[in-house]
C-alpha positions as CSV (number, residue, x, y, z in Angstrom):
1,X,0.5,1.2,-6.3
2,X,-0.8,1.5,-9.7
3,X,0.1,4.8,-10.2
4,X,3.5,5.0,-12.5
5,X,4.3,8.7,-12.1
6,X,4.2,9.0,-8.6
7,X,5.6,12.9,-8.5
8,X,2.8,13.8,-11.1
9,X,0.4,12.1,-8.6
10,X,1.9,13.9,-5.5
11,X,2.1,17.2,-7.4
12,X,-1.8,17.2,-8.3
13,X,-2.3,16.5,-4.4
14,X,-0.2,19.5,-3.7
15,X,-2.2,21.6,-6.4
16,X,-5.6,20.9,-4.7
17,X,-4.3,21.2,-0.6
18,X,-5.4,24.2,1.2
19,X,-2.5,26.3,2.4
20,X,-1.0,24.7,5.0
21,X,-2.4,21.4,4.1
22,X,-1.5,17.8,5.0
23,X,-1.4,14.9,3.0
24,X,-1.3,11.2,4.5
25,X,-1.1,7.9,2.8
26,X,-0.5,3.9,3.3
27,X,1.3,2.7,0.7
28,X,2.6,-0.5,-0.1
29,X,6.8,0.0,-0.7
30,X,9.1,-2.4,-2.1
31,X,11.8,-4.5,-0.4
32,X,13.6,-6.9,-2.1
33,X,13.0,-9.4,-4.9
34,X,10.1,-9.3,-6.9
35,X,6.6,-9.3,-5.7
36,X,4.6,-12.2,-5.4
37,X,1.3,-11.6,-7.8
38,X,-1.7,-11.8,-7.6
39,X,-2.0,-8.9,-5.2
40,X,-5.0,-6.5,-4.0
41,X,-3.6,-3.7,-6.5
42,X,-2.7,-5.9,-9.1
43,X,-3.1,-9.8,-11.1
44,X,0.7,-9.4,-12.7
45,X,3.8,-7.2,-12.3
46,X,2.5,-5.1,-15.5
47,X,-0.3,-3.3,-13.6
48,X,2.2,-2.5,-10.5
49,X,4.4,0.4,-9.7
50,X,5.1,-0.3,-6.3
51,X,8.4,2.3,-5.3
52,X,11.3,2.1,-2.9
53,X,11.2,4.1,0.3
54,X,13.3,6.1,-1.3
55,X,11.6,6.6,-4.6
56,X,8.5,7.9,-2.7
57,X,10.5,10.1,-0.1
58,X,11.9,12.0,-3.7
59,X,9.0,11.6,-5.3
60,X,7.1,13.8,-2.2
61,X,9.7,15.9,-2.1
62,X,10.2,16.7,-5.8
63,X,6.4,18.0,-5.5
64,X,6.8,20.0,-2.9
65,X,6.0,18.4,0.1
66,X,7.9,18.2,3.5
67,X,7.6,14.7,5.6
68,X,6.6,15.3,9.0
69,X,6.1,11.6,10.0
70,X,7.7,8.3,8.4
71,X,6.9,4.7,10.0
72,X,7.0,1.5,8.2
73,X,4.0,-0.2,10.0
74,X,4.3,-3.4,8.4
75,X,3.5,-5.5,11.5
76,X,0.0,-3.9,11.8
77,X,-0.4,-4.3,8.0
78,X,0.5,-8.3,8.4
79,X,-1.5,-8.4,11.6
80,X,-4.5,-7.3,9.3
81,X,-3.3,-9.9,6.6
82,X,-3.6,-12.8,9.4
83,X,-6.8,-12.1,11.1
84,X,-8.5,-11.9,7.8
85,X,-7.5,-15.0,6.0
86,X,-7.6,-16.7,9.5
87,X,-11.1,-15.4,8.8
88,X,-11.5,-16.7,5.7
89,X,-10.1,-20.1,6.3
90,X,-12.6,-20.2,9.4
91,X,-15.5,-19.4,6.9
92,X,-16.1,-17.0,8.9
93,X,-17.4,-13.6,7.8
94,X,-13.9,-11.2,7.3
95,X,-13.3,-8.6,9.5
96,X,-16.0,-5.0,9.0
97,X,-14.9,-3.3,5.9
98,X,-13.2,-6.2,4.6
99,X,-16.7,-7.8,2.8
100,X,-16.5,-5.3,0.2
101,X,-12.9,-5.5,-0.9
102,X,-13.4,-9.9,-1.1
103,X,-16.5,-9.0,-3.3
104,X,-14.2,-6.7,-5.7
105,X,-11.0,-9.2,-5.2
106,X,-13.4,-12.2,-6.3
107,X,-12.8,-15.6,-6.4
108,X,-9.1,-16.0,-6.0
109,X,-9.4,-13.6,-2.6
110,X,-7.6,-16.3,-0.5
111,X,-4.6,-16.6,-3.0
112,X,-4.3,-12.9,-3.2
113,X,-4.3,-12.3,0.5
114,X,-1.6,-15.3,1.4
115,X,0.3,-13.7,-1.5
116,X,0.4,-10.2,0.2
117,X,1.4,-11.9,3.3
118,X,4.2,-13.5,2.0
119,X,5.6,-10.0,0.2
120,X,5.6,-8.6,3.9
121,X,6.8,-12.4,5.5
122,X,9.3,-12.8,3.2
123,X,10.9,-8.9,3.1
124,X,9.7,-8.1,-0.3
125,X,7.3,-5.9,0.6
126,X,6.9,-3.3,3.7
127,X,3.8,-0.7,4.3
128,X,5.0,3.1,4.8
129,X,2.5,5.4,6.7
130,X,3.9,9.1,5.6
131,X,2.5,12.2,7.0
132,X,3.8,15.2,5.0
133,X,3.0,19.1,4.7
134,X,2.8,21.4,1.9
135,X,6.2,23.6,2.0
């Protein structure tokens, strides 16, 4: 999400895949309306370059790649959003693997994580699982 050219980013992926390689990736997409900021990837709107659907179906495809498997899984992603600030609001420790990102997020980790919440909550945001193949 903080990648602007998104095709250039795809294409170097392509360059270094075996033959018949896969790529996968989790990627936050955009909805409608702006984002809500602060966010994992990003404090303002300036640092972000969060695409469509769309934008990152062309973008794959414009660097060669063929998409062999497409699911928004934004209920698992806001599933993953509650339990940890549930977490945090508990004091409890997060959820394994999640200590390290609230060291790097910092201080404001509980704003940034309703905000991401509310992105998904609120239709702005969705998470896109892609699966795709070198042609």
């Amino acid at each position: 999400m903080n990648v602007r050219d998104r095709a250039d980013l795809y294409r170097e992926v392509r360059r270094v895949l075996k033959p018949r390689g896969r790529f996968a990736t989790y990627d936050v997409v955009r909805r409608d309306g702006e984002l809500i900021y602060p966010t994992p990837w990003g404090s303002d709107a300036a640092v972000s370059t969060v695409l469509r659907p769309d934008e990152t179906r062309a973008a794959l495809e414009e660097a060669g790649f063929t998409i062999t498997s497409w699911t928004i899984d934004t209920p698992a992603a806001l599933a993953w959003v509650k339990s940890t600030a549930a977490a945090a609001s508990a004091n409890q420790s997060p959820p394994r693997g999640m200590r390290i990102l609230r060291t790097a997020l910092g201080e404001n980790f509980r704003e940034i994580l309703a905000n991401l919440g509310k992105n998904y909550v609120e239709g702005r945001a969705d998470v896109l699982a892609v699966t795709a193949e070198l042609r």
